[in-house]
C-alpha positions in Angstrom: 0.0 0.0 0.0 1.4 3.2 -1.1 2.2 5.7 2.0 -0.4 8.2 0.5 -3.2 5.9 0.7 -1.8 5.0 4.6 -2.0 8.6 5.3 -5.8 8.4 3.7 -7.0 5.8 6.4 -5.6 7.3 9.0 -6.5 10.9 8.2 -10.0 10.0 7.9 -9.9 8.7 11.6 -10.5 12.5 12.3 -13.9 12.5 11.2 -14.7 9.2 13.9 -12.7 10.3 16.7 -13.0 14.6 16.3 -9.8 16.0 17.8 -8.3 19.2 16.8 -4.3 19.4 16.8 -2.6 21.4 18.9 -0.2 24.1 16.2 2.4 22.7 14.5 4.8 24.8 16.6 3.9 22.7 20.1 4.7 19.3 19.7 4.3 17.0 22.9 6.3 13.8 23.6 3.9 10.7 24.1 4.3 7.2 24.8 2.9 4.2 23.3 0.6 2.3 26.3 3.3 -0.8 26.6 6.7 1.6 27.1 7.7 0.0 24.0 8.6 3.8 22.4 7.5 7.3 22.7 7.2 10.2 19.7 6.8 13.8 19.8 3.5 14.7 18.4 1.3 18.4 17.7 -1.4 17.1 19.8 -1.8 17.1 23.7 -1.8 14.5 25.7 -5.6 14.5 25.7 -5.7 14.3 22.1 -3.1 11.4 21.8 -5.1 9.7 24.8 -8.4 10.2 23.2 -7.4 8.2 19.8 -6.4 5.3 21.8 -10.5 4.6 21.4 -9.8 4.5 17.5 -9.8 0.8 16.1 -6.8 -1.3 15.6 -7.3 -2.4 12.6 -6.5 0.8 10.3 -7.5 -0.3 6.9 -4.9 -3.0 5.9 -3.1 -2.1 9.2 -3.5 -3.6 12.6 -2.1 -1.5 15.3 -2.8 -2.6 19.0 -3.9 0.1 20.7 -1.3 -0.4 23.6 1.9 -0.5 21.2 0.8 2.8 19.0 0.9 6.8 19.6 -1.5 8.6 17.2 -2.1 12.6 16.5 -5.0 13.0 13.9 -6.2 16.7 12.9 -8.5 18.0 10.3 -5.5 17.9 7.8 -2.4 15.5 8.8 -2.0 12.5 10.6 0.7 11.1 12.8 1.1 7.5 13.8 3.3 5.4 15.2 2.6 1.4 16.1 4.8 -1.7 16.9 4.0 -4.7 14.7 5.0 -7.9 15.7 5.3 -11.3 13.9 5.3 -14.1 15.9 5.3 -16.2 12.7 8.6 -15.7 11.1 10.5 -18.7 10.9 13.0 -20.2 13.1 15.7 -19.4 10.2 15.8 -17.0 7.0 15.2 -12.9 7.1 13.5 -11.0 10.1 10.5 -9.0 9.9 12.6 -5.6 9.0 14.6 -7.7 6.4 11.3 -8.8 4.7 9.1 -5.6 4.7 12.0 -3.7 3.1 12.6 -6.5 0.8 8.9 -6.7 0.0 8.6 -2.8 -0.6 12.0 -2.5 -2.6 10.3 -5.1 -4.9 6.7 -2.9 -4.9 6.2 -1.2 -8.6 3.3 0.4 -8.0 4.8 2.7 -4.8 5.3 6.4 -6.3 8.6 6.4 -4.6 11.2 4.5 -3.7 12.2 3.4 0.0 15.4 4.8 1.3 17.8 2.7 3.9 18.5 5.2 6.7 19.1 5.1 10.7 16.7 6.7 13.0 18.1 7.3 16.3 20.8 4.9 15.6 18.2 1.6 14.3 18.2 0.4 10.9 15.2 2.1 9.1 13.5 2.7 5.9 11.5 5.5 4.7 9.7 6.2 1.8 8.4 9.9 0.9 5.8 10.4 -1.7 4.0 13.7 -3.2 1.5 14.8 -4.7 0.1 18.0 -5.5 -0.4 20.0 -2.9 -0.1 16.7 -0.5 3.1 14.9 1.4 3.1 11.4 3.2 6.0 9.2 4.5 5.6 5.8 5.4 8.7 3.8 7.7 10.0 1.0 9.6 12.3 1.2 12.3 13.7 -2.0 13.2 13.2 -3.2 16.7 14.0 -6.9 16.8 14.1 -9.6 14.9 10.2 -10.0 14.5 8.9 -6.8 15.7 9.7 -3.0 14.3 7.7 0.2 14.5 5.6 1.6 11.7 5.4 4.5 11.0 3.2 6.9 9.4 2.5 11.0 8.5 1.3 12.8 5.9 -1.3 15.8 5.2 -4.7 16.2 3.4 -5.0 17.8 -0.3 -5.7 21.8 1.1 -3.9 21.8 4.0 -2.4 24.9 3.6 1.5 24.2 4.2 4.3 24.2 1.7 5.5 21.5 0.8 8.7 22.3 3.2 6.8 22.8 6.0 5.0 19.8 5.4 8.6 17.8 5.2 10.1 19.8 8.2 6.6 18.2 10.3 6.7 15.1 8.7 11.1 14.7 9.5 10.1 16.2 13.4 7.9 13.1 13.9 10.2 10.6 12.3 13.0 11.7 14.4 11.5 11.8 17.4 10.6 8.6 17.7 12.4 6.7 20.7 12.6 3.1 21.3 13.0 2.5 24.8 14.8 -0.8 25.9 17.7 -2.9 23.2 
């Protein structure tokens, strides 16, 4: 799934749940339920703690509540969640290995995934626009069959550049910390 059409499902979570952001120039660090990380996001605590009642399962994307942080606003969307497989087997690639794998091989992506770090993990991100619109979808690796997805992007008419909208969408990327190895 492309990262603009991620950014779609999670956007329209804003019409369910009705929170308004806090401005882009407050950003408040919050932590997933299970300690597992914590990310900076532009809405308050109460507004983090209030989508905690939005559904795990996220279009084709199931986030436990308790291993997610998640900041949705009239116009962006911010979202964070560990993903586990218990599944993977004994031998072969890990869950990071496979997902980057997987989306190096995806043709119909706009973009192409970038290798990077994040706070020192192995990571990919993959940045696509469109229009007046930005999203970037990522994976920071975590363990050998669990990582943290990761997810932001803006609504068509949302008023930002499109630097502002990559200076917002690089704040929450790098923000993220994974507490524990």
């Amino acid at each position: 799934m492309s990262a603009l059409s991620l950014r779609t499902a999670i956007v329209g979570l804003a019409v369910a749940v009705s929170v308004g952001a806090a401005a882009a120039d407050v950003w408040t660090r919050a932590s997933a339920p299970n300690g597992a990380f914590s990310a900076e996001t532009p809405c308050s605590a109460q507004e983090v703690e209030k989508l905690r009642q939005a559904p795990e399962n996220l279009g084709s994307v199931q986030l436990p509540v308790a291993g997610r942080v998640m900041c949705v606003n009239q116009s962006a969307g911010f979202t964070a969640g560990e993903v586990t497989a218990d599944d993977l087997p004994a031998t072969g690639p890990g869950l990071f290995d496979s997902i980057v794998e997987q989306a190096r091989n995806d043709t119909s992506a706009g973009a192409k995934p970038v290798a990077t770090t994040l706070n020192g993990r192995r990571a990919m991100v993959n940045r696509e626009a469109s229009g007046d619109t930005m999203a970037q979808t990522g994976f920071i690796e975590t363990g050998r069959n669990k990582m943290i997805l990761i997810i932001a992007g803006f609504s068509p008419g949302n008023g930002l550049t499109a630097a502002e909208q990559g200076q917002q969408i690089d704040h929450f990327f790098h923000s993220i910390e994974v507490n524990g190895k």
